[in-house]
N, C-alpha and C positions, 0 to 999 in steps of 0.2 A: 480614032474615027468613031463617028455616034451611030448606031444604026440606026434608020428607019423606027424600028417597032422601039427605041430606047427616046426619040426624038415623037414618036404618038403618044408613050407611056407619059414623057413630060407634061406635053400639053393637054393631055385629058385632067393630070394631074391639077394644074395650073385652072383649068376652067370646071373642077370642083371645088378648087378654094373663090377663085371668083364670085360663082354660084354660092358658097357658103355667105358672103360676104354682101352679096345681096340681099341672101332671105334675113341672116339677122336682123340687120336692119326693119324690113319689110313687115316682117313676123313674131319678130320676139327670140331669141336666143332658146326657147325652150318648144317654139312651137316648129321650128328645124327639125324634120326625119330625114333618115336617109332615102327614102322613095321621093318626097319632095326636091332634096337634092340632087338628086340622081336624074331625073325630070329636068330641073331647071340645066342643069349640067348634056343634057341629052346621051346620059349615058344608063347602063342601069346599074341596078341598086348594088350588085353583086360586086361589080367596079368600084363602089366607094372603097367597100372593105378589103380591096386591093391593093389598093393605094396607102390607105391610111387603117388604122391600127382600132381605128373605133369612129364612130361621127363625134364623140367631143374632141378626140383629139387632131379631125379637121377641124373642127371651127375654132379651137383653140390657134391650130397654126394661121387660121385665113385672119381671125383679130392681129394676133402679135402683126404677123405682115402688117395690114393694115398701120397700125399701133408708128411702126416703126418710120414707117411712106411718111405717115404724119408726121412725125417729128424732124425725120428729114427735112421735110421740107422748111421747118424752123429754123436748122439748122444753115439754108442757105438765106433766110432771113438776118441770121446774125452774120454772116459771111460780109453781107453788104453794110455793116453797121458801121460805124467809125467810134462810135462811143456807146458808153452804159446807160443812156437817156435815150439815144437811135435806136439798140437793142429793143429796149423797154416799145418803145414805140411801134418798132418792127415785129413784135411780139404779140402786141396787141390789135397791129394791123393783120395779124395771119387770122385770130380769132374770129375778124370781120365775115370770114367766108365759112363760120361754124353756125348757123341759125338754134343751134340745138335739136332742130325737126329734119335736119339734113342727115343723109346717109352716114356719112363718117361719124358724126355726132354719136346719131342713133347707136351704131358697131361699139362707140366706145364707151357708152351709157351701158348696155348692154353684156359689155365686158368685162364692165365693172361690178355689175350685178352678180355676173355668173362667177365670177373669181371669186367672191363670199363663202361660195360654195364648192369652189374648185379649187385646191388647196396650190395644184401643179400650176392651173392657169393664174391666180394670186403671184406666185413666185415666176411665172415667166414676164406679166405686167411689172411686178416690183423691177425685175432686172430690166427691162426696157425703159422706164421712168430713170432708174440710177443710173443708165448709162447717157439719156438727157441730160439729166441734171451735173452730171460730172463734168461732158464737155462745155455745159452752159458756166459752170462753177468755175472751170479754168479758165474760158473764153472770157468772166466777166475777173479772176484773180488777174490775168494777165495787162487788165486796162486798172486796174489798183482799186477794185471793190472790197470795200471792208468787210470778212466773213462771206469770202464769195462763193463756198460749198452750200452754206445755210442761205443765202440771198438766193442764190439758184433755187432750191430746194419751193422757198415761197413763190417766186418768181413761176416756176413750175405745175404748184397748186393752184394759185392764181390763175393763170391760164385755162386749168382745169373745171376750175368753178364758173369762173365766166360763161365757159360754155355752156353747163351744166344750165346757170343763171338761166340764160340768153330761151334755153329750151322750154324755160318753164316761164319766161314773159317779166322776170323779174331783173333781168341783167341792170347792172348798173349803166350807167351813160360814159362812154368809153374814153371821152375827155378828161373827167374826172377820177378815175382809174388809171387814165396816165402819169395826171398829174402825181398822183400820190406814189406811185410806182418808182415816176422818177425821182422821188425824196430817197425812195427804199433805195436806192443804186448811185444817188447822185454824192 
């Protein structure tokens, strides 16, 4: 049974990764203190470090979650696919809802900055990418894609860039990225 004070510990818990996951975005990955979070979280500061072991290694975990929500949700993208050109499509339709200037965007632009620099948080992205691209790799070996670990793999990046694109006003035109996409998988 959970007690009380183990079931408050969670959700304080829970609503300073939240707050972590907001200011990223908001603020920059580096301009995140713990007073700031602590604030946003309406807890105090003393509490972060209660919780969590350091403020990088919250916002490390508040990304990876993130990170992982995201790809989730691809994953029920290819659930609904029937082929490796639907995939491809359904792919490119989840992108639709990344502006580049959007929060999630922001978190994973920002994540990717700080992983440069953060060797731990580098190696928890790499592992969260490889375990996309694994189930996308099998998901697309099992419909008969030629080299379907390295087609995931691009497929993957792709996705990546686009956003990336999209952020900076350079994205390409999303019909013509399917098409091509679909060659890569057809």
């Amino acid at each position: 049974m959970n007690s009380p004070a183990a079931a408050r510990g969670r959700e304080v818990r829970q609503r300073l990764l939240n707050a972590a996951a907001e200011l990223i975005p908001e603020r920059g990955w580096t301009a995140v203190s713990t007073r700031i979070l602590a604030e946003r979280a309406g807890v105090t500061p003393s509490v972060v470090h209660y919780h969590f072991p350091s403020l990088p290694a919250l916002l490390n975990e508040a990304v990876i979650t993130g990170l992982r929500r995201a790809l989730a949700e691809s994953d029920a993208f290819l659930e609904s696919a029937r082929t490796p050109a639907e995939a491809v499509e359904a792919l490119l339709a989840s992108v639709e809802q990344f502006t580049g200037a959007d929060p999630a965007s922001l978190l994973t632009t920002e994540a990717y900055l700080a992983a440069t620099r953060d060797e731990a948080l580098r190696l928890e992205i790499r592992g969260v990418l490889e375990e996309f691209r694994d189930r996308l790799g099998r998901w697309l070996g099992e419909r008969g894609v030629p080299a379907p670990v390295e087609t995931a793999a691009v497929l993957a990046a792709v996705v990546d860039g686009l956003i990336l694109h999209r952020g900076l006003g350079a994205g390409p035109d999303p019909g013509a990225a399917a098409a091509v996409l679909r060659r890569l998988v057809g």
